[in-house]
MDTraj code that builds the backbone (N, CA, C; nanometers):
import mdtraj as md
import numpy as np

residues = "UNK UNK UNK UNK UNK UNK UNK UNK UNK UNK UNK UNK UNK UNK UNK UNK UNK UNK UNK UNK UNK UNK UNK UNK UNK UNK UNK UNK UNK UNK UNK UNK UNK UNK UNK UNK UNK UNK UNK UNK UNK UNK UNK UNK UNK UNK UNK UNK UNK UNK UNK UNK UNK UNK UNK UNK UNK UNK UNK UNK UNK UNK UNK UNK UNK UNK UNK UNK UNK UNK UNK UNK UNK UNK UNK UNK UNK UNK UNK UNK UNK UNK UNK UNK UNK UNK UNK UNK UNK UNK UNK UNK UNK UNK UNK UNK UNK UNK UNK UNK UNK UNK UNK UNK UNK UNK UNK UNK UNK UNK UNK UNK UNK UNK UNK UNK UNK UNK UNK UNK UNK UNK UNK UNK UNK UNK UNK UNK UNK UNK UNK UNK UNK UNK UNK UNK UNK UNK UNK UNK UNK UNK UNK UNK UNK UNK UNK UNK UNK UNK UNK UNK UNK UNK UNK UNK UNK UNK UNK UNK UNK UNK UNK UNK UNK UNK UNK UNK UNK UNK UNK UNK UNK UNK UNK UNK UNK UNK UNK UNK UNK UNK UNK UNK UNK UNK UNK UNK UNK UNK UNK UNK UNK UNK UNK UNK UNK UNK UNK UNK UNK UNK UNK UNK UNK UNK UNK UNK UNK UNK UNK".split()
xyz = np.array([
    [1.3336, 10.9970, 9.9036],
    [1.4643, 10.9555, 9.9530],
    [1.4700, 10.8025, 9.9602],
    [1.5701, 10.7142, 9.8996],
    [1.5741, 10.6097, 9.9375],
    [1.5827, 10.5528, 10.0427],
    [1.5620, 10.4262, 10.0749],
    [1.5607, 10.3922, 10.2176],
    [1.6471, 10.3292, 10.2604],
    [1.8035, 10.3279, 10.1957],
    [1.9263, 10.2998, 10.2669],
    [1.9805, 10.4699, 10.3270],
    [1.9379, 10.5525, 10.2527],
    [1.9769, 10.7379, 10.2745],
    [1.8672, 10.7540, 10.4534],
    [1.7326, 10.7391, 10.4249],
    [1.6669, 10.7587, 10.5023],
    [1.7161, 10.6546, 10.6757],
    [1.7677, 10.5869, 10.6748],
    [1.7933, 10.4784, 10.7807],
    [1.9227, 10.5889, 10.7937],
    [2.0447, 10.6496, 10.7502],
    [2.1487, 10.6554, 10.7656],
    [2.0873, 10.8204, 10.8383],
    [2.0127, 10.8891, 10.7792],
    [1.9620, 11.0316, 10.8373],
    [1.8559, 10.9811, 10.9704],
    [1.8265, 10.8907, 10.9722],
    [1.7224, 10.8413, 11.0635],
    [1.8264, 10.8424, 11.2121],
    [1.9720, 10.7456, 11.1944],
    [2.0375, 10.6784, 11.2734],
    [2.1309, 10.8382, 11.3479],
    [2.1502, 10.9405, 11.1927],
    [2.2146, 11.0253, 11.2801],
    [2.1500, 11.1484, 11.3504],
    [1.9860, 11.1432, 11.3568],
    [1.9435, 11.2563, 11.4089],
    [1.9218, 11.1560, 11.5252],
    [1.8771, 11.0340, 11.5787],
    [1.9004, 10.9348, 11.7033],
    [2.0070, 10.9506, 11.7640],
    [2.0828, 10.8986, 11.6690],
    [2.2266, 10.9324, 11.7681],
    [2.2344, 11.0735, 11.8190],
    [2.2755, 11.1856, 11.7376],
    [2.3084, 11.3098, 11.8474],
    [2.2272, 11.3719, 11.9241],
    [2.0325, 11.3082, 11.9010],
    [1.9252, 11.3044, 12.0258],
    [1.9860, 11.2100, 12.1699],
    [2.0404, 11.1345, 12.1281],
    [2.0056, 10.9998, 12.2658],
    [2.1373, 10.9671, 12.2967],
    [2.2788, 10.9957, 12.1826],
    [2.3651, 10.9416, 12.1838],
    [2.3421, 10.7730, 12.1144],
    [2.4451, 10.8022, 12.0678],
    [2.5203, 10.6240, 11.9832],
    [2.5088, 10.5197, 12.0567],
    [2.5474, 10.5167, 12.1733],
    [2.5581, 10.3955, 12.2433],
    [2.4291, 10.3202, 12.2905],
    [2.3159, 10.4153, 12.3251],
    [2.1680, 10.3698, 12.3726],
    [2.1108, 10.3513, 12.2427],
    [2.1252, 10.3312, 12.1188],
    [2.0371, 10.3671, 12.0188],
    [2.0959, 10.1925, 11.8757],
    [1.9760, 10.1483, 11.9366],
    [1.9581, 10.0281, 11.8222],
    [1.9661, 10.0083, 11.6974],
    [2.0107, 9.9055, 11.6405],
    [1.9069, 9.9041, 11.4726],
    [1.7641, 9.9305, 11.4996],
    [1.7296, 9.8609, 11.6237],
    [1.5420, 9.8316, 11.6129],
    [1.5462, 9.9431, 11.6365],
    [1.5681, 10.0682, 11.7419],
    [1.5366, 10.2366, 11.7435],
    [1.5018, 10.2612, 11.5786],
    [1.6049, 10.2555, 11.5060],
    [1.6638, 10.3590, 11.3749],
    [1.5130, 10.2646, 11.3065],
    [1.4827, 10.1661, 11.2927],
    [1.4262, 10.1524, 11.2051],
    [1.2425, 10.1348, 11.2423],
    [1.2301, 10.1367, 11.3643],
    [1.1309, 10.1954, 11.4206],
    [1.0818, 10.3325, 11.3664],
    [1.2340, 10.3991, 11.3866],
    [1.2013, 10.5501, 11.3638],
    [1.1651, 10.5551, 11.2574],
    [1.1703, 10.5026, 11.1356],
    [1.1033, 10.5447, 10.9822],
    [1.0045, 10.4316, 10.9538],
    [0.9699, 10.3722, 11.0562],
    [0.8734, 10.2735, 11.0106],
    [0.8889, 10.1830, 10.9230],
    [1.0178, 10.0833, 10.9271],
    [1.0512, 9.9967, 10.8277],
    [1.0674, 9.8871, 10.9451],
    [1.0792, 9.7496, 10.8745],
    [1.1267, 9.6399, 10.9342],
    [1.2761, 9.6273, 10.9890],
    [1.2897, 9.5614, 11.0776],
    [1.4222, 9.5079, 11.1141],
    [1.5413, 9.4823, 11.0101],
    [1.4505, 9.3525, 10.9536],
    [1.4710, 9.2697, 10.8304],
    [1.5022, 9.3821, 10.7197],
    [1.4365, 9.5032, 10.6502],
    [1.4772, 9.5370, 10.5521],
    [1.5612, 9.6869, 10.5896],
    [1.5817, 9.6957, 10.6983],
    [1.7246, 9.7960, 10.7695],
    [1.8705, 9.7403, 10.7090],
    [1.8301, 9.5686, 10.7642],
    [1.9457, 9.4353, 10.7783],
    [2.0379, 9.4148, 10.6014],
    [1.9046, 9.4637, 10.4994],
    [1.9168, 9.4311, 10.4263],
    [2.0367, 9.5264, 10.3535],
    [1.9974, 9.6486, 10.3986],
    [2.0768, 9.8039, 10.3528],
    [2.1712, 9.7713, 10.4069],
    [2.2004, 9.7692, 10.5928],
    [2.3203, 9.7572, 10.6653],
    [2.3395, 9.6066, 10.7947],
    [2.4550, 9.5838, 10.7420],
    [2.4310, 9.4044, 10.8650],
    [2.4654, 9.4424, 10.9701],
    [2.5253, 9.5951, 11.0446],
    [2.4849, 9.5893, 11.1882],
    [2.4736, 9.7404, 11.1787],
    [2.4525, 9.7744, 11.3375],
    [2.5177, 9.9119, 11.3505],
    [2.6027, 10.0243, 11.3190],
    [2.7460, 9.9282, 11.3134],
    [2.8342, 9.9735, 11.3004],
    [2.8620, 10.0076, 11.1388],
    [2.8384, 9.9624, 11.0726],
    [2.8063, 9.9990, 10.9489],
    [2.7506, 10.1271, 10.9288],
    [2.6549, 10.1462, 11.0096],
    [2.5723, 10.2609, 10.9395],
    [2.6386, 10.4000, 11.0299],
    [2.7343, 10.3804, 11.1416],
    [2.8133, 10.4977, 11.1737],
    [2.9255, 10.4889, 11.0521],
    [2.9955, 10.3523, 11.0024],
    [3.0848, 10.4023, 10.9271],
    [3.0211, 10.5154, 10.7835],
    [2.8815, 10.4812, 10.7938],
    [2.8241, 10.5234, 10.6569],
    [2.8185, 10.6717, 10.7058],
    [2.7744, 10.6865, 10.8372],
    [2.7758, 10.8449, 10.8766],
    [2.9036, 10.9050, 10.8641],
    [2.9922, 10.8327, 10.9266],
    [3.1225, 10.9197, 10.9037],
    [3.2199, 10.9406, 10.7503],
    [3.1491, 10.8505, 10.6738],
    [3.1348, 10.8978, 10.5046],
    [3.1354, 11.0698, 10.4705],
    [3.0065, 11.0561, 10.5397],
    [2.9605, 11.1530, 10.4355],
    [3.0317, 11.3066, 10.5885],
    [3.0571, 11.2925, 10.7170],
    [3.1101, 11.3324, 10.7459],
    [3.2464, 11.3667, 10.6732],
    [3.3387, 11.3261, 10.6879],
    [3.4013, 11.3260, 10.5746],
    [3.4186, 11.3968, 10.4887],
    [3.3495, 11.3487, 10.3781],
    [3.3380, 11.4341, 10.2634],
    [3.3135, 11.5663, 10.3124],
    [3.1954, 11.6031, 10.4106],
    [3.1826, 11.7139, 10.4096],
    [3.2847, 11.7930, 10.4838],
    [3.3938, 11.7511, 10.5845],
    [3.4888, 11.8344, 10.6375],
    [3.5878, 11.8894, 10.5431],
    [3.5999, 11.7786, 10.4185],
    [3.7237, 11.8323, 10.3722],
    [3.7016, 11.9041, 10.2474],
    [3.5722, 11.9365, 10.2010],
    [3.4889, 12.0568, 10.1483],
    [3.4732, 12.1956, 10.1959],
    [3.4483, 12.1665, 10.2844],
    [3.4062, 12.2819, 10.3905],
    [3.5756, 12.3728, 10.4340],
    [3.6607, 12.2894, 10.4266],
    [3.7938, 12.3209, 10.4805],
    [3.9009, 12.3202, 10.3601],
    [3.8681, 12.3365, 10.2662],
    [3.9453, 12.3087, 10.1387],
    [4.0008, 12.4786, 10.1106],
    [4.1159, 12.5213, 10.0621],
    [4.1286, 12.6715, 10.0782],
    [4.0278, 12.7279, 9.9787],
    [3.9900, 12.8352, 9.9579],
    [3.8905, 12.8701, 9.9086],
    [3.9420, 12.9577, 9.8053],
    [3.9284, 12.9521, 9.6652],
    [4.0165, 13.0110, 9.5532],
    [3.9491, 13.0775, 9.5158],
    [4.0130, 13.2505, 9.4445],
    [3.9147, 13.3485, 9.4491],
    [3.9559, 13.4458, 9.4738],
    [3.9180, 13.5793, 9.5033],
    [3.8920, 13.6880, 9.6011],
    [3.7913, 13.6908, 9.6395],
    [3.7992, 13.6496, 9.7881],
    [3.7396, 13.7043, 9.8875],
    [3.7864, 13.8337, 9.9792],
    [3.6724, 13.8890, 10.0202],
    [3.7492, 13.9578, 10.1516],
    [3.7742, 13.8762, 10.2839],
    [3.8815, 13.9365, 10.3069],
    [3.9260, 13.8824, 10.4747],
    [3.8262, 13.8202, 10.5617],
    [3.7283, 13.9124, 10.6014],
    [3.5800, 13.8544, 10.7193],
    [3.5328, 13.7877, 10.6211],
    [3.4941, 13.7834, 10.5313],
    [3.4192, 13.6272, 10.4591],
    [3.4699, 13.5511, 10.4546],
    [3.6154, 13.5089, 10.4806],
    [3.6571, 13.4424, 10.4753],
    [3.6481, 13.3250, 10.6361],
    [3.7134, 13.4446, 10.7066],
    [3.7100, 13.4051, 10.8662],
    [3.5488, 13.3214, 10.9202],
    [3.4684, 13.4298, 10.8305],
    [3.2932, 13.3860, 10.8871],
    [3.2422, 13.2515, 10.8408],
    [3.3420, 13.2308, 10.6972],
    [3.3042, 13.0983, 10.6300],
    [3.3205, 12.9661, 10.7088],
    [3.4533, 12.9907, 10.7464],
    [3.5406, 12.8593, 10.8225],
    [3.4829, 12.8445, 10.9897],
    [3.4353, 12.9459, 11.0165],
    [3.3819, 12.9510, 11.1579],
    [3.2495, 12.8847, 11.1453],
    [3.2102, 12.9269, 11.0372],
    [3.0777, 12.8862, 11.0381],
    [3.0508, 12.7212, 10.9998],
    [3.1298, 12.7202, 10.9100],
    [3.1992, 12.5526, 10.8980],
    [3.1726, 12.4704, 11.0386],
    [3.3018, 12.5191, 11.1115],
    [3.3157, 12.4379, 11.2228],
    [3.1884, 12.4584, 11.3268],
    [3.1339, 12.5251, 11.3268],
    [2.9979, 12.5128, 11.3993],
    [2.8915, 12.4126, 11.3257],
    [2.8763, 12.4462, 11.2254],
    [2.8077, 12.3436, 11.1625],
    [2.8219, 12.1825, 11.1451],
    [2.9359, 12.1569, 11.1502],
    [2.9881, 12.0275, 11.1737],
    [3.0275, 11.9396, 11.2524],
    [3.0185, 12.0655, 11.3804],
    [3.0238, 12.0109, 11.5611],
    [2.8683, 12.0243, 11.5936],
    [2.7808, 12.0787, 11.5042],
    [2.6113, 12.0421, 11.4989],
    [2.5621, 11.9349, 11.4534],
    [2.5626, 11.9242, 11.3331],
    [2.5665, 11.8198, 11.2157],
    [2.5966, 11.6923, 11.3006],
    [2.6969, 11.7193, 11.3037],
    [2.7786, 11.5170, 11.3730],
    [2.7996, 11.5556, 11.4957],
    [2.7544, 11.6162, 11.6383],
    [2.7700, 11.6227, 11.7309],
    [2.8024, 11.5005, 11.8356],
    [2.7554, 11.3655, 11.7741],
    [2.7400, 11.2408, 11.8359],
    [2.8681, 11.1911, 11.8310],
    [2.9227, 11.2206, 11.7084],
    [3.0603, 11.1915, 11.6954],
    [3.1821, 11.2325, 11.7965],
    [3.1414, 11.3714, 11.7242],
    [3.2433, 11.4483, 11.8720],
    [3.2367, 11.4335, 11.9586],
    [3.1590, 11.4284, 12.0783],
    [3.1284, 11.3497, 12.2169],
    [3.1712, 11.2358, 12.2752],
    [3.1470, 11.1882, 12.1471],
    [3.2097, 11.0358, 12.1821],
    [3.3510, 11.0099, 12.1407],
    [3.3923, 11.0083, 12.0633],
    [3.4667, 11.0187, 11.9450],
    [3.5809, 10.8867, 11.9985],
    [3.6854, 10.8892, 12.1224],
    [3.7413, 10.8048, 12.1400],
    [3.6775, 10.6522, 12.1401],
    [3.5623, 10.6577, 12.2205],
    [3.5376, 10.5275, 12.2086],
    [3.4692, 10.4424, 12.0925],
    [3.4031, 10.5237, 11.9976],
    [3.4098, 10.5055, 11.8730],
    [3.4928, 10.4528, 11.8033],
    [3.6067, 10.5314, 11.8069],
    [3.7121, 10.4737, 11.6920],
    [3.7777, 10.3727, 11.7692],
    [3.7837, 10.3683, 11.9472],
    [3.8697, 10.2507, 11.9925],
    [3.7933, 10.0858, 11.9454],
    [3.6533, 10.1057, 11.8904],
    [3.5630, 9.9893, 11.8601],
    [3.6130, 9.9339, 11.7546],
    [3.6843, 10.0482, 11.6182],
    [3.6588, 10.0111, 11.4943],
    [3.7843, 10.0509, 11.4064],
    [3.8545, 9.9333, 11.4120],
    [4.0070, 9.9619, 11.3620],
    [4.0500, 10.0695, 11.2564],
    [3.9071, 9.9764, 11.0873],
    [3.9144, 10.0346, 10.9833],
    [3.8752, 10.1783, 11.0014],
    [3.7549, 10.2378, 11.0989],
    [3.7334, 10.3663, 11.0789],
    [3.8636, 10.4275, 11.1610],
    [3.8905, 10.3843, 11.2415],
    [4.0168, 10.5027, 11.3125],
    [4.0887, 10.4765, 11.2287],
    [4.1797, 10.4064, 11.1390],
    [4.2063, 10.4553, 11.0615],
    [4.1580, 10.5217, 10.9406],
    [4.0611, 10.5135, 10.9178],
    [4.0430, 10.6127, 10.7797],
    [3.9921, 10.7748, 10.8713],
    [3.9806, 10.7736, 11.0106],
    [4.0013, 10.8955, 11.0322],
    [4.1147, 10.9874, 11.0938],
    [4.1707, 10.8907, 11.0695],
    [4.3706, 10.9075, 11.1072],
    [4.4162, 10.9815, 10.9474],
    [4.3407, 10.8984, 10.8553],
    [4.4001, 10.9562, 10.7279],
    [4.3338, 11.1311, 10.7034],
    [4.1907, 11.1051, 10.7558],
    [4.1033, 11.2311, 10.6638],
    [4.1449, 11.3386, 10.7740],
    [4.1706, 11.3068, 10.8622],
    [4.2673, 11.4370, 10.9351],
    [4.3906, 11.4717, 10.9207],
    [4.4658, 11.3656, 10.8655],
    [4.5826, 11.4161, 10.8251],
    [4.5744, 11.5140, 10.7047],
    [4.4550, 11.4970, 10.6082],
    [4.4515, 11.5729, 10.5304],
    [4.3840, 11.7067, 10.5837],
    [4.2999, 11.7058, 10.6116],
    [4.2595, 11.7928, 10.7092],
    [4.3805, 11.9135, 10.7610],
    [4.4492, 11.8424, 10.8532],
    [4.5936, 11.9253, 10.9140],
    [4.5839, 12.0259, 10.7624],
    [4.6855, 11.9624, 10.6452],
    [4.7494, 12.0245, 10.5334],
    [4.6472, 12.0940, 10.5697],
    [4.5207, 12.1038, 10.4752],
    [4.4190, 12.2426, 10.4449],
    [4.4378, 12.3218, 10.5326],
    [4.4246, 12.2981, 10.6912],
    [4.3989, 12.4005, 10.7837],
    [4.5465, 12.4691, 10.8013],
    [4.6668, 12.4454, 10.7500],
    [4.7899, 12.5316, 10.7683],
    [4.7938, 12.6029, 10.6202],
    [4.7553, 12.5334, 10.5241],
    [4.7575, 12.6034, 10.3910],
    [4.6271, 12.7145, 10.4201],
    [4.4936, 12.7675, 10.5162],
    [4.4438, 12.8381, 10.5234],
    [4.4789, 12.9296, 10.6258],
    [4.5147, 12.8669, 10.6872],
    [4.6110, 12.9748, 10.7928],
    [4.7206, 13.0524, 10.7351],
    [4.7870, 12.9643, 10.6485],
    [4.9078, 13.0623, 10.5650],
    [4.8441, 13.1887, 10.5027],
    [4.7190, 13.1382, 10.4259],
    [4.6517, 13.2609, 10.3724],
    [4.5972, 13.3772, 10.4588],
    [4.5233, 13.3763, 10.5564],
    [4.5484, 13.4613, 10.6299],
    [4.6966, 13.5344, 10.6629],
    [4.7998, 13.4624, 10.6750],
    [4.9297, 13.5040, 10.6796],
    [4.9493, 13.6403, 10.5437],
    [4.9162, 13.5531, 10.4689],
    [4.9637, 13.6216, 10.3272],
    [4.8854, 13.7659, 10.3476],
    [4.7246, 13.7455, 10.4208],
    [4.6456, 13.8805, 10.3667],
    [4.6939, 13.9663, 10.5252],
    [4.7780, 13.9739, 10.5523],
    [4.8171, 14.0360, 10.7338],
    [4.7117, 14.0494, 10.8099],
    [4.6843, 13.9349, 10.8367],
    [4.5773, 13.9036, 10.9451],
    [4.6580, 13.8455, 11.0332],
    [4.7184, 13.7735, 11.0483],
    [4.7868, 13.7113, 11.1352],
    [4.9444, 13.7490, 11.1362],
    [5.0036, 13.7574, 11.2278],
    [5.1588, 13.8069, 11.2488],
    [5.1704, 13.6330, 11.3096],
    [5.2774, 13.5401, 11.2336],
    [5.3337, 13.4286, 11.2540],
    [5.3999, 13.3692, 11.2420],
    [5.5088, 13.3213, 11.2570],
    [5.6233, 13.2075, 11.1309],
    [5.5706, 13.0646, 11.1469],
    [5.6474, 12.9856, 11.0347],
    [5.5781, 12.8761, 11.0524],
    [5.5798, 12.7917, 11.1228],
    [5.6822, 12.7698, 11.2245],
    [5.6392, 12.7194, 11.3405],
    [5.5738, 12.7001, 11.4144],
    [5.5600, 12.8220, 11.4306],
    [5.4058, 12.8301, 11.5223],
    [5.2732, 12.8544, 11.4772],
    [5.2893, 12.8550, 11.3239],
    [5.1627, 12.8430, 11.2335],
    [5.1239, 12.7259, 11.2640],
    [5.1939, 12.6289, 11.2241],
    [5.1620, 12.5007, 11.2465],
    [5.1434, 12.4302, 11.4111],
    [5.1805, 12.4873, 11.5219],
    [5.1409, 12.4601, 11.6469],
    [4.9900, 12.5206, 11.6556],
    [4.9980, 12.6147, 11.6480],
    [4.8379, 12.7061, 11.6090],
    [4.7449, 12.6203, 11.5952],
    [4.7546, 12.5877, 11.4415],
    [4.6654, 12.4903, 11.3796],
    [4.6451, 12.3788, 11.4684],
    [4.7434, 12.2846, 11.5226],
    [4.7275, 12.1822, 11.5776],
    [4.6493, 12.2252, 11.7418],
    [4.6904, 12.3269, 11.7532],
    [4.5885, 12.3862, 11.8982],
    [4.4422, 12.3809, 11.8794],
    [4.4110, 12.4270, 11.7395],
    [4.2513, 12.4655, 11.7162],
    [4.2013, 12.3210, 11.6343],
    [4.3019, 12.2520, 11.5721],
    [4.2192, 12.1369, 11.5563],
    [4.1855, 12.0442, 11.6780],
    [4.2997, 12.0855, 11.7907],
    [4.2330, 12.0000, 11.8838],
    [4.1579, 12.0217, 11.9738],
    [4.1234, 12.1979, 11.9603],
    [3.9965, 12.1899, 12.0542],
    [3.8677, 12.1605, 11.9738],
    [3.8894, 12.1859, 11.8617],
    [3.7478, 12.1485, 11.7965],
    [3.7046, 12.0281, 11.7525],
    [3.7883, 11.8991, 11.7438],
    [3.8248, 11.7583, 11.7852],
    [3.7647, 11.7215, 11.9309],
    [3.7746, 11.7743, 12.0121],
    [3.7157, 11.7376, 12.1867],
    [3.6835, 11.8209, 12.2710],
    [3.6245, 11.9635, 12.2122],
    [3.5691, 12.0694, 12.2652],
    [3.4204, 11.9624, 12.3642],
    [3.3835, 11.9066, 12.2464],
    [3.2273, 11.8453, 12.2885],
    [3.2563, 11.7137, 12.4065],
    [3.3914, 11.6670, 12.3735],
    [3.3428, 11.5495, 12.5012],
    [3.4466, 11.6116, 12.6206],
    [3.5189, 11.6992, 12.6390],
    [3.5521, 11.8080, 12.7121],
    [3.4558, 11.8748, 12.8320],
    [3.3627, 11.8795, 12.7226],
    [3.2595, 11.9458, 12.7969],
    [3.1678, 11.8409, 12.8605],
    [3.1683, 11.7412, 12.7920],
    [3.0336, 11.6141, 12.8800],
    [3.1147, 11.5829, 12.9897],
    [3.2793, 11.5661, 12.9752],
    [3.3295, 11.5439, 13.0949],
    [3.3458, 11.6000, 13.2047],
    [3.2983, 11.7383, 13.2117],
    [3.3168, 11.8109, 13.3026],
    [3.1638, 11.8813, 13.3417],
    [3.0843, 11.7887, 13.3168],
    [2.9284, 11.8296, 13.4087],
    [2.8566, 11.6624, 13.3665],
    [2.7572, 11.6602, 13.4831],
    [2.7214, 11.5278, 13.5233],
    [2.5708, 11.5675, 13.4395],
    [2.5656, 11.6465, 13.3900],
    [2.3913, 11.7208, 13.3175],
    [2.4183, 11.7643, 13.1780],
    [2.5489, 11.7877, 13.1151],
    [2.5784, 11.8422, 13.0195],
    [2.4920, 11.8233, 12.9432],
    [2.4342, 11.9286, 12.9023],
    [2.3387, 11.8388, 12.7245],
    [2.4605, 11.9278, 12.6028],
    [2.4264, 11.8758, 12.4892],
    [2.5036, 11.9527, 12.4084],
    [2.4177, 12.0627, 12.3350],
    [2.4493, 12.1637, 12.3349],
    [2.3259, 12.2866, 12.2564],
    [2.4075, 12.3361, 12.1960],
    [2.3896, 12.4163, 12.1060],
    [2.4020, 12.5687, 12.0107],
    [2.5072, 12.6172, 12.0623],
    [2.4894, 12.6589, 12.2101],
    [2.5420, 12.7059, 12.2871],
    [2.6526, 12.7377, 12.3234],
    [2.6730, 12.5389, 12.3588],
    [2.8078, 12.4503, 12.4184],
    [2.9089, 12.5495, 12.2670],
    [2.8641, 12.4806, 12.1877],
    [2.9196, 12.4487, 12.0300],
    [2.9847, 12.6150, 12.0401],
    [2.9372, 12.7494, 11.9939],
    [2.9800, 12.8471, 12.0172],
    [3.0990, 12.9106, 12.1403],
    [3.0586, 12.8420, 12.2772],
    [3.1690, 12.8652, 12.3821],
    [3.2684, 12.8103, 12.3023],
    [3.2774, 12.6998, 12.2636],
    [3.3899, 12.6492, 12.1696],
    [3.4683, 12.7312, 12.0808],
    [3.3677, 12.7765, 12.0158],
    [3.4235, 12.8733, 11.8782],
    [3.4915, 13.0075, 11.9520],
    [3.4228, 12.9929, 12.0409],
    [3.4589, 13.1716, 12.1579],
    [3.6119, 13.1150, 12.1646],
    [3.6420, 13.0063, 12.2352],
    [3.7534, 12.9469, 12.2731],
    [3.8636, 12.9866, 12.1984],
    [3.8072, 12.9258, 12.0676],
    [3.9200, 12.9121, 11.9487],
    [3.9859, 13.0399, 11.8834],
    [3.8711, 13.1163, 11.9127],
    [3.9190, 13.2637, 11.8507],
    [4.0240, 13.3529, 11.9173],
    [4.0030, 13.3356, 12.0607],
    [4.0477, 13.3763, 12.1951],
    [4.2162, 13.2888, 12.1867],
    [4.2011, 13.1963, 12.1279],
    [4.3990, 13.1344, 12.0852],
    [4.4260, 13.1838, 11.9663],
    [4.3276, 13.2432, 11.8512],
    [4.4078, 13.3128, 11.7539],
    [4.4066, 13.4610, 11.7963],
    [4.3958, 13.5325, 11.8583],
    [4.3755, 13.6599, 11.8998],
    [4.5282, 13.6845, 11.9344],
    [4.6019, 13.6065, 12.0000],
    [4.7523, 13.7041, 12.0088],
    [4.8225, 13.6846, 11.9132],
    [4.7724, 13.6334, 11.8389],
    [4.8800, 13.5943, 11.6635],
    [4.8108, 13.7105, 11.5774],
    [4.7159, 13.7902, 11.5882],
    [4.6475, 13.8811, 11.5324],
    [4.7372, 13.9961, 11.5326],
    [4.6855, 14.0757, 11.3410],
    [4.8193, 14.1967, 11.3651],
    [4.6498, 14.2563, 11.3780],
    [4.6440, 14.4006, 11.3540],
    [4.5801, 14.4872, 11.4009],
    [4.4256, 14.4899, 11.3566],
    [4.4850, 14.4953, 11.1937],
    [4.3504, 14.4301, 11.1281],
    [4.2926, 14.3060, 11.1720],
    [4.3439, 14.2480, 11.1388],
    [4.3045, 14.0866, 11.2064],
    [4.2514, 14.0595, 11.3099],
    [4.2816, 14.1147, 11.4660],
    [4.2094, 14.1535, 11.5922],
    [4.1028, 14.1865, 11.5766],
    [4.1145, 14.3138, 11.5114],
    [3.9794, 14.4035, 11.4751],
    [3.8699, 14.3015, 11.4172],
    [3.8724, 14.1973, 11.3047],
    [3.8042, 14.1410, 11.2238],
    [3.7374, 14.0101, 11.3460],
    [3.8299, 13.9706, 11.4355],
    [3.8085, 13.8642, 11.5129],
    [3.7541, 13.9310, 11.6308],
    [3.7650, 14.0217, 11.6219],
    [3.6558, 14.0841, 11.7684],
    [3.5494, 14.0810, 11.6799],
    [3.5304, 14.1002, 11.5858],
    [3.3583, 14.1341, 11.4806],
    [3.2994, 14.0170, 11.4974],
    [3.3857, 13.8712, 11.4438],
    [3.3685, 13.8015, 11.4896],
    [3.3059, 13.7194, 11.5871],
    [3.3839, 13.7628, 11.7317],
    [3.3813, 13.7293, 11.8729],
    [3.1968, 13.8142, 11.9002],
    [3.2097, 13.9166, 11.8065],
    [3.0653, 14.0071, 11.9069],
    [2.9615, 13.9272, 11.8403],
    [2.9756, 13.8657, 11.6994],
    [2.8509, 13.8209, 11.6435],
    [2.8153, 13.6971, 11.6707],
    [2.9197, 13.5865, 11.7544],
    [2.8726, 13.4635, 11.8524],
    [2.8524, 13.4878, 11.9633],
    [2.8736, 13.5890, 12.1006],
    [2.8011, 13.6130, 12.1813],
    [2.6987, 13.6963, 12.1382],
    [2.6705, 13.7617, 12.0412],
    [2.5414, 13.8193, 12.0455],
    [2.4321, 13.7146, 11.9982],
    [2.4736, 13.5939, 11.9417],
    [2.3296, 13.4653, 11.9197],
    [2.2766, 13.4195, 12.0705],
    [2.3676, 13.4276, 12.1844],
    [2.2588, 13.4287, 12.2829],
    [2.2624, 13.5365, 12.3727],
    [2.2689, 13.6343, 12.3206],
    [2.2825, 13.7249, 12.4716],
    [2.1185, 13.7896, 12.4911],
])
top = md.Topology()
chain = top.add_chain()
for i, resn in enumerate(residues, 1):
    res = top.add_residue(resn, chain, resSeq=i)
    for name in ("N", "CA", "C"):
        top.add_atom(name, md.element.get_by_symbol(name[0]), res)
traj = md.Trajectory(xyz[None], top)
């Protein structure tokens, strides 16, 4: 692995260990055993190397969330996108936690994450429609689109939601799933019969990872 890749995987398994704010260049480059000086050379501060994290963040949300063309069945479908958003409130957990004061630091990234959510929005109502289409969901578009904006925003500040409301919070597996419990539990009365049914299958196979 090169060692501008390795500093940027270095900085984001630090960060969502210790959090962003306690965590140095000298940490990150401690951690792989390189110099100060040739960290400096890859990135000229910190802040750089979160914008470099939220790159590839990025890229990967709007992959992961892109409608998925094909036949699939219904639950592969649901299990895909769930599984998505768990993975990406794992993955970049440091982000989510923090997330306001982050972007209040850094003009250019709040905006370029003003943009990649706006795109974001589209996908997540164009995948919700599809569910529409396969009668999983009973909805018009009104409230398709309130929907969506409900579940993007708990999964947007599920994580610093939760730091705010315990003085011990750590973030685990755990946290991340109550979340997903959350989200399912606001699509559940938009559910026609099938659809319930598929989201209780759902609902039993994230409380059963810790029960």
């Amino acid at each position: 692995m090169k060692t501008r890749d390795r500093i940027v995987h270095a900085a984001l398994e630090l960060f969502n260990e210790n959090g962003e704010r306690s965590i140095t260049t000298n940490h990150i480059a401690a951690h792989i055993e390189i110099s100060p000086g040739n960290l400096y050379y890859h990135f000229r501060n910190k802040q750089e190397i979160v914008r470099e994290i939220f790159s590839l963040y990025s890229k990967e949300l709007i992959e992961r969330f892109t409608p998925l063309q094909g036949q699939y069945e219904s639950l592969t479908l649901l299990k895909h996108y769930l599984d998505s958003t768990f993975n990406l409130m794992w993955k970049y957990r440091f982000f989510y936690a923090n997330l306001p004061e982050i972007l209040q630091r850094d003009e250019d990234l709040h905006e370029d994450y003003i943009r990649i959510q706006e795109k974001l929005q589209t996908n997540l109502i164009n995948i919700m429609q599809a569910f529409v289409d396969m009668e999983l969901l009973d909805i018009d578009d009104k409230h398709l689109k309130s929907l969506v904006t409900s579940l993007h925003l708990m999964a947007s500040s599920w994580l610093a939601y939760r730091s705010a409301m315990s003085l011990k919070t750590q973030i685990t597996e755990e946290v991340i799933h109550q979340g997903m419990l959350q989200m399912i539990s606001v699509v559940k009365p938009c559910a026609t019969e099938q659809g319930y049914e598929q989201l209780q299958l759902l609902e039993d196979g994230v409380r059963a990872m810790h029960a």
